[in-house]
C-alpha positions in Angstrom: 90.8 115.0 111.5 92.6 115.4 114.6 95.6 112.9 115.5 97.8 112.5 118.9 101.4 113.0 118.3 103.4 110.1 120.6 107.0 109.5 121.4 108.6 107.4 119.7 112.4 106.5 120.9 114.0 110.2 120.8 111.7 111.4 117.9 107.9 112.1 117.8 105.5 109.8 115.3 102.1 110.7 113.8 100.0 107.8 112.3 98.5 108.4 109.0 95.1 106.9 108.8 94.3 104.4 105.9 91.8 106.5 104.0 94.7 109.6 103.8 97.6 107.0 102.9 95.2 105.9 100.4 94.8 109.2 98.8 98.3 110.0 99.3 99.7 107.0 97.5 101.3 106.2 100.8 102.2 102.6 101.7 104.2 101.1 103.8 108.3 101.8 103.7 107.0 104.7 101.2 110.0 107.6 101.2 108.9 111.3 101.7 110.1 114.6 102.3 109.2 116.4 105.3 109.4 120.2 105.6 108.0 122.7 108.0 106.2 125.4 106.2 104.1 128.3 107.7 104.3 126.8 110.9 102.9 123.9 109.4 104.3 120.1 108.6 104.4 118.9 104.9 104.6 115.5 104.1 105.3 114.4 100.5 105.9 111.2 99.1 108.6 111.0 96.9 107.6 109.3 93.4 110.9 107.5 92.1 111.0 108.2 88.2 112.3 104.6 86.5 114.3 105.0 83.3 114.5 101.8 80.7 117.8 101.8 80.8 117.8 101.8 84.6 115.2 98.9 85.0 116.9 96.7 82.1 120.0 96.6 84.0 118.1 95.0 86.5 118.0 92.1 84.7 120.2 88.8 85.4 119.6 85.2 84.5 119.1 85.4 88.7 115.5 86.7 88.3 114.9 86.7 84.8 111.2 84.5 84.5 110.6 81.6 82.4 107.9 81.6 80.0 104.0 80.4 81.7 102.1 78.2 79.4 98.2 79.9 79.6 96.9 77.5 77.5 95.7 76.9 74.1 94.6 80.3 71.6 91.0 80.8 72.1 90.6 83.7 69.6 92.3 84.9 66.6 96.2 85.1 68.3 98.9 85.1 65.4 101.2 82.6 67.7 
């Protein structure tokens, strides 16, 4: 597929169409790498790697949710 590359302020921009995002696992404010390689650009998305420990610190009485009732038990639940 062939794209135009456009100003854009002092830098140049390349639009991604949705179907290579897609495959990509780009969206948008996704972070990537960028390197030029064989006279060639490489874009990578970076994957962020999330640690328990990291993700439970997250946690405040702030944004902690409350419990949803779904209903009565329609099967064989223990609670």
């Amino acid at each position: 597929m062939r794209v135009k590359i456009q100003k854009w302020g002092n830098s140049l921009a390349i639009r991604i169409p949705s179907s290579y995002a897609k495959d990509a696992g780009i969206t948008n404010g996704t972070v990537a790498d960028i390197k030029v390689s064989n006279e060639s650009l490489v874009v990578k998305p970076i994957k962020k790697n999330y640690r328990l420990d990291d993700l439970l610190r997250g946690i405040k009485r702030s944004n902690l949710h409350v419990e949803t009732d779904s209903g009565s038990s329609t099967g064989n639940e223990s609670w």
